[in-house]
N, C-alpha and C positions, 0 to 999 in steps of 0.2 A: 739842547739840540745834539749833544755831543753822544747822548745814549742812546737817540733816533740813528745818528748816522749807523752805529755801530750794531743798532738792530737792523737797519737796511741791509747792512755789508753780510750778516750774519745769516738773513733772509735770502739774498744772494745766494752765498756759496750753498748753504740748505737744498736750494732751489735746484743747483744743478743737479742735488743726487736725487729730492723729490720731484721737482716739476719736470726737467729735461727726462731722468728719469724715467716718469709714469709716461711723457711722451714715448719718452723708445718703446717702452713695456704697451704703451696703448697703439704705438705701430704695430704688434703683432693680431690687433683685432681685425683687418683686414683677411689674416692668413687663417684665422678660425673661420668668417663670418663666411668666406668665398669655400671653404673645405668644408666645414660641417654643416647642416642644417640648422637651423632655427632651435626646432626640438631640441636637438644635441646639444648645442652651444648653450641653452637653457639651462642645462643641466649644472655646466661649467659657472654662469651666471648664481645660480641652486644655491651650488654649496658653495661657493665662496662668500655668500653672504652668511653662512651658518659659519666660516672660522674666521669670520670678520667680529662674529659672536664669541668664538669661544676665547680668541686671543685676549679679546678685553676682559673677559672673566679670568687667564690664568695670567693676566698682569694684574690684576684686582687694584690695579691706582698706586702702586708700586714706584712705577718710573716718574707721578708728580709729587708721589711720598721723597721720593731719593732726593728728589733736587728741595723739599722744603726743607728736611731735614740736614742734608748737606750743607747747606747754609746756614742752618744756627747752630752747627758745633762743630768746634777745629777737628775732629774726629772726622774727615767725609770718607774716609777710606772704610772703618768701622761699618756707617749706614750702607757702603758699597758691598760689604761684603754679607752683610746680613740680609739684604736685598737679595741677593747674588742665587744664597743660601735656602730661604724661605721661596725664591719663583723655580730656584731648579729643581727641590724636592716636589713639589706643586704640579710642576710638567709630568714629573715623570710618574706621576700617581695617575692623571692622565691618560698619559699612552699607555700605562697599565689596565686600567679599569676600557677603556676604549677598546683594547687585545680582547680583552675578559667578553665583555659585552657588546661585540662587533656586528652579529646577526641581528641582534633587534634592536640597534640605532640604525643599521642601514637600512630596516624595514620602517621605524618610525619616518627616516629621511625619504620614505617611498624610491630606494633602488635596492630592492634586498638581492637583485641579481647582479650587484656592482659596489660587495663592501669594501673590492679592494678600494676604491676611488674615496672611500670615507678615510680606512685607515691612513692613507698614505696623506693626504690633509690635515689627519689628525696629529700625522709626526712633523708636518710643515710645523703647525702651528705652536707647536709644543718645543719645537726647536725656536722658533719667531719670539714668543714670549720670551725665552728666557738671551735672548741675544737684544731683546729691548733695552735693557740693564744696562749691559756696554757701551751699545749706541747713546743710553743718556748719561752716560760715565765720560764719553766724549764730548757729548755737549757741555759737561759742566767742567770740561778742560778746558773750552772753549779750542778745539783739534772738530772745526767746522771741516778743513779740508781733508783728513784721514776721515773722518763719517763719510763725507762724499764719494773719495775713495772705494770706498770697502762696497758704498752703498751702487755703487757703476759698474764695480765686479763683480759685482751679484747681476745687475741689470745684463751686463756682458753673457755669461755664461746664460742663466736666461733665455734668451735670445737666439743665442746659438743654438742653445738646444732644441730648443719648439722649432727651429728650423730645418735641424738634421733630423729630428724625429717625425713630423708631420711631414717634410718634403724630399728631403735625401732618402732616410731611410726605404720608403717605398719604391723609391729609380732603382737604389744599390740594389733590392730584395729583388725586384724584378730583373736584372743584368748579371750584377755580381751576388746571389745569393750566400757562395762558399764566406764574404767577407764577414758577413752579420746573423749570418745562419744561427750561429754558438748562444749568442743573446737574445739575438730580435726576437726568433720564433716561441721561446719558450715563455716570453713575454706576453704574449701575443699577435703579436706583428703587426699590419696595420689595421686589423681589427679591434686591436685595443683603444685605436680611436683618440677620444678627449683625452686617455688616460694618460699618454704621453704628454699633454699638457700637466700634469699633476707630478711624473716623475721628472720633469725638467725642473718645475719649481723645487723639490725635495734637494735635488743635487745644487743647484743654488742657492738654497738653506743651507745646507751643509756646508756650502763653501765659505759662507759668511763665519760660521763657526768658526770656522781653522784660520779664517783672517782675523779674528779678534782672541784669539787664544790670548796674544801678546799683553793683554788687558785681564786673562783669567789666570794665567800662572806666574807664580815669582811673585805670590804678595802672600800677606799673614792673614791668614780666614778667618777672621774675628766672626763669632757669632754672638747677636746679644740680644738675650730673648727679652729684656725688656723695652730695650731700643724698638723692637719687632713692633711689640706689643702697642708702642706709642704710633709707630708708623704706620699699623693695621686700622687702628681708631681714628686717625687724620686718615685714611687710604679707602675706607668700606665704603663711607660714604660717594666718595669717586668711583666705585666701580660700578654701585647702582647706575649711578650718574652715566658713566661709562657702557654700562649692559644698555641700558633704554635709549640712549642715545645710539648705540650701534644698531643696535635694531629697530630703530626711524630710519635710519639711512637707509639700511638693506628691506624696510619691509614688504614692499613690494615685490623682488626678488624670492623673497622667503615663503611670504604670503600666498601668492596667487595659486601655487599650486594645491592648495589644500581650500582653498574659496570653489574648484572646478574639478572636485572628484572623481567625478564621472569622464572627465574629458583632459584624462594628462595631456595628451599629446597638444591637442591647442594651449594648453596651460603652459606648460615648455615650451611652445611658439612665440607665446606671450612674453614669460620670461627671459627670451632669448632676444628680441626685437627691445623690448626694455632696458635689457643688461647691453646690449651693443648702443643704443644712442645716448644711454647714460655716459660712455665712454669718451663722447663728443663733450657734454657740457661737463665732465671730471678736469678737462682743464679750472676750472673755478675750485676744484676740490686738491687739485693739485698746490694751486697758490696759498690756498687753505693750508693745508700741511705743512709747506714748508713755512710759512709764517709762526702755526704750532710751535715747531724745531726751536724757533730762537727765538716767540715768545717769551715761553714759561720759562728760561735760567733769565731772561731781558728784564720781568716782572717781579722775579725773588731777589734777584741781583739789585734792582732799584730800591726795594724796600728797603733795603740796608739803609739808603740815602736819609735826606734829611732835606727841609724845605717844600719851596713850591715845583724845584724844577723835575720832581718826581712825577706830580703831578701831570704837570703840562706834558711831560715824553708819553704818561699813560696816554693821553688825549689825542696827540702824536699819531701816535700809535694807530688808535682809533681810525682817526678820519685818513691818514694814509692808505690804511686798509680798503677803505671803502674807497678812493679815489681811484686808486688800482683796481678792486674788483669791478668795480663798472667798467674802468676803461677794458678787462677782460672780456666780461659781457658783451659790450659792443662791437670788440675785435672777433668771437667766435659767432657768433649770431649774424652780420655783417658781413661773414665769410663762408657763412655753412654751405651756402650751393656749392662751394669746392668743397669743405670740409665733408661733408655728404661720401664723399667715395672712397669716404673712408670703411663704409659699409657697404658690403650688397646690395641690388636695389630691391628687393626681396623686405629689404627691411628700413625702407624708405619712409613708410608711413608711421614710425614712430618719431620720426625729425622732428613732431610737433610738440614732445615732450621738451626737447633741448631749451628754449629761452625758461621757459616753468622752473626746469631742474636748477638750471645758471641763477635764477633771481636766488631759491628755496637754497641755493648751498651757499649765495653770498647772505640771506641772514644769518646761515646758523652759522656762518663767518662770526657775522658782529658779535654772534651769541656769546660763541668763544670769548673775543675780544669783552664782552661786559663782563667772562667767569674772573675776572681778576679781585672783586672785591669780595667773594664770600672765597677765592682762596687766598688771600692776604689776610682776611680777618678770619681765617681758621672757623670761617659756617660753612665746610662743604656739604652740609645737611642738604641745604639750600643748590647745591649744583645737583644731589640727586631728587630734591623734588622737584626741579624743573626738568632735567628729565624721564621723570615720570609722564610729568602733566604731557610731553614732548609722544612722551611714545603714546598712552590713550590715546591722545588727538590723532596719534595719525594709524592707532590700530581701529578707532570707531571708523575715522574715516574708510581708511582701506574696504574693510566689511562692508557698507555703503556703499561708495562708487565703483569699487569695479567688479562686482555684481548687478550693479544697474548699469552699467557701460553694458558689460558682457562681451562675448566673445566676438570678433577676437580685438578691440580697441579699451578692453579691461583697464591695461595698465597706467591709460590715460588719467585713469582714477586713482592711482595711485602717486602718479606727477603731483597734481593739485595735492591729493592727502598732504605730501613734503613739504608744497609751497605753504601752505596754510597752517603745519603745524610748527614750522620754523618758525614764521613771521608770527605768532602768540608767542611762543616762549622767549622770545627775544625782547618783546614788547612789555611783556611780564617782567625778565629779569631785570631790563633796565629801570621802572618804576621802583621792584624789590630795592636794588640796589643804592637808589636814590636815599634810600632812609639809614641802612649801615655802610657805606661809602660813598657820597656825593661826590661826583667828577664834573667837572664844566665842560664837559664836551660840546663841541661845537656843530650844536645838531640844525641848525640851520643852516650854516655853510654845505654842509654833509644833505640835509636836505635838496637845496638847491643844483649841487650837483647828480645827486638822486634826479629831479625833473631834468636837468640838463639830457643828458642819457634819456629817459628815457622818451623825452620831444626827438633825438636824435634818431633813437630806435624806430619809433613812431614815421619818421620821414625815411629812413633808409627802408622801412620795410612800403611804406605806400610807392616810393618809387623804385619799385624794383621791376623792369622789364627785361622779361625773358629772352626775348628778339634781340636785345642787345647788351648787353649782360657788363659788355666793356666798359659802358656807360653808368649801366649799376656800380659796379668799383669805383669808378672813380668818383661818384657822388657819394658813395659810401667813407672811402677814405677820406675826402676835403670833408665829411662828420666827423672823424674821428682827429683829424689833424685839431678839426675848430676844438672839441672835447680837449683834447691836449695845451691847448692855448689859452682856454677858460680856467684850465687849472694851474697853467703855469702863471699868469698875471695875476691869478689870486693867492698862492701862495708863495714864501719866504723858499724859495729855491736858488741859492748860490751861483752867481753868476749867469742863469736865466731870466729870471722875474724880472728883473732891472730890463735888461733888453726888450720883454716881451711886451712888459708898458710903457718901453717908446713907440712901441710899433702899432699900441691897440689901446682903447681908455674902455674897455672890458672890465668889470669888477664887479663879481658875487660879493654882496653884503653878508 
């Protein structure tokens, strides 16, 4: 219980710089969705799925190489620096060859009249890979609270910026022109548009830089090309793992524009309705992430151990996840008629993707949560042929449904593709897994509160009246309080449980 607590606490502090976080960062989706159009903001949506791509490819499984290897030799500075060494040459070969050949990837990406928007993503990202290193250099310091730090300064600046640039800068140029004349214009002013979303990210990449300097200099730069060598062959297989897996996520994003050739501009409509109420259910992908954070040092860290009480934390682990993510689910689902304005209503009619996306990320949740046994028993083979089998399912899919949806409710077809190619691979990996690492996870408790949710889902959503909406809430909430109560009497929670089954004789078997 004692290595549960200390991944909750871990999860926690994670949380603030991922989950609060991606909230601040997903506040700004308002200030796109109401400024740009649909098309536009599409575009934004575009390519951020493509360096959602490229960053996993120039970490190529690096950051869960460091922490494997970190852990089996009193050497962890060595693997830090070889790591360090092998992603920062990597980048910059990168934004070299991306210089080089800038005109006909911006054409392949269909904006060959806007390569700056490619480059300047491509320096994001090439800076983001190799500052991943750090970030897991802190985790496996266990300095939760300086990652969060550094990861809030970034969020800070950020912020500010897409503010002054998309909203200041335009009042100043029109009032005080003499102020920003010197910069703004040659930029191109506020007809650069989305761009200004991409130089604010750049300068908040950079900034992260210069905060973790303190972590790059003043050490001895060991490089050691067989150390590499061992980390490369535990690591390739993870980045297949890693590329097919990023690109399920974003494929719908990536995808559609090239499904509707003939009709970008609905295509971008598409993409940009999709990419804005996926930002509603990324709360689920938020929790996701920071879980990640203080997983994987939680799960190499245990291995060290000895007995069954490794066991039982993995299991832990497990169904905590899932008790959380549902009660997610049914807190943003439950609340979307507010959470809705958070987008223009222009792009209203994609809300019906939101509970799809929330179920489709809390499998690949679990998915995660089951990759512990082919990376413990060093089969990462096995994490990239699952996702493989992850991406076919949902590129067959993709092709399929939203060509037969069509325009413009395409991406509907791409919602389900997620749900459905999550929920196989997850289902797969746990049977896999059952044969080279059997865990007793407690999958009918985990079931149980699975129907719990979603009988509650089910009644929050049939009584939901418009006319009086007050009345929706507060029947919604006494759901979720009861959810709460069902989980607290059935589980070994310190200091509540005891209370909760004086008060209820409620108990999931």
């Amino acid at each position: 219980m004692a290595g549960i607590k200390s991944l909750v606490k871990d999860t926690a502090v994670y949380g603030l710089s991922s989950i609060i976080g991606r909230f601040l960062n997903w506040g700004l989706t308002p200030l796109y969705v109401y400024t740009f159009a649909a098309a536009e903001y599409g575009i934004v949506s575009f390519l951020y799925g493509f360096t959602a791509v490229a960053l996993v490819i120039l970490n190529y499984g690096m950051e869960t190489g460091f922490f494997r290897f970190a852990n089996k030799t009193e050497d962890s500075e060595k693997v830090y620096t070889t790591s360090l060494w092998s992603v920062g040459f990597t980048s910059l070969v990168f934004v070299a060859l991306l210089t080089i050949f800038l005109p006909g990837i911006s054409s392949a990406l269909k904006l060959p009249r806007h390569p700056e928007y490619v480059w300047l993503l491509g320096v994001i990202v090439a800076i983001d890979a190799f500052t991943n290193l750090p970030f897991a250099y802190l985790r496996f310091k266990n300095k939760a609270w300086t990652f969060a730090g550094i990861k809030f300064a970034s969020i800070g600046v950020n912020i500010g910026l897409n503010l002054f640039f998309i909203l200041a800068c335009p009042r100043i140029e029109a009032s005080h022109p003499e102020w920003i004349s010197w910069w703004y214009a040659p930029l191109g002013g506020d007809a650069f548009g989305i761009g200004w979303i991409f130089i604010a990210n750049l300068i908040s990449t950079l900034t992260v830089l210069i905060m973790l300097l303190p972590y790059l200099w003043g050490r001895k730069w060991k490089f050691d090309p067989e150390l590499l060598q061992k980390m490369l062959h535990y690591s390739w297989p993870l980045l297949i793992l890693g590329v097919a897996g990023i690109l399920s996520q974003n494929m719908g994003q990536m995808l559609i524009p090239y499904l509707f050739p003939d009709n970008q501009t609905a295509a971008r409509t598409m993409v940009g309705i999709y990419g804005a109420n996926i930002k509603i259910a990324i709360v689920m992908v938020m929790f996701t992430q920071a879980f990640r954070y203080a997983y994987e040092p939680f799960i190499f860290s245990q291995a060290r151990a000895e007995g069954e009480d490794k066991t039982r934390a993995y299991c832990d682990a497990m169904k905590y996840f899932v008790i959380f993510g549902l009660l997610i689910f049914l807190g943003v689902i439950f609340f979307l008629p507010l959470l809705k304005y958070f987008v223009a209503p222009s792009y209203w009619g994609g809300l019906r993707i939101v509970p799809v996306m929330m179920m489709a990320e809390l499998f690949f949740g679990v998915f995660f949560n089951l990759s512990l046994w082919y990376k413990l028993t060093d089969r990462t083979q096995w994490g990239m042929y699952f996702s493989l089998l992850c991406f076919f399912l949902m590129l067959g899919l993709n092709i399929w449904l939203v060509p037969a949806i069509g325009i413009p409710d395409g991406y509907l077809g791409s919602a389900w593709a997620a749900f459905v190619s999550y929920l196989v691979v997850m289902v797969v990996s746990y049977f896999v897994g059952r044969k080279y690492y059997p865990l007793p996870y407690q999958l009918k408790r985990m079931g149980a509160y699975l129907l719990v949710a979603m009988v509650f889902y089910a009644i929050g959503s049939l009584t939901e009246m418009p006319d009086m909406m007050w009345l929706t809430y507060i029947i919604r909430v006494i759901l979720l309080g009861a959810y709460i109560v069902i989980v607290g009497v059935n589980e070994e929670i310190p200091g509540v449980s005891a209370r909760l089954r004086r008060l209820t004789r409620l108990k999931v078997s």
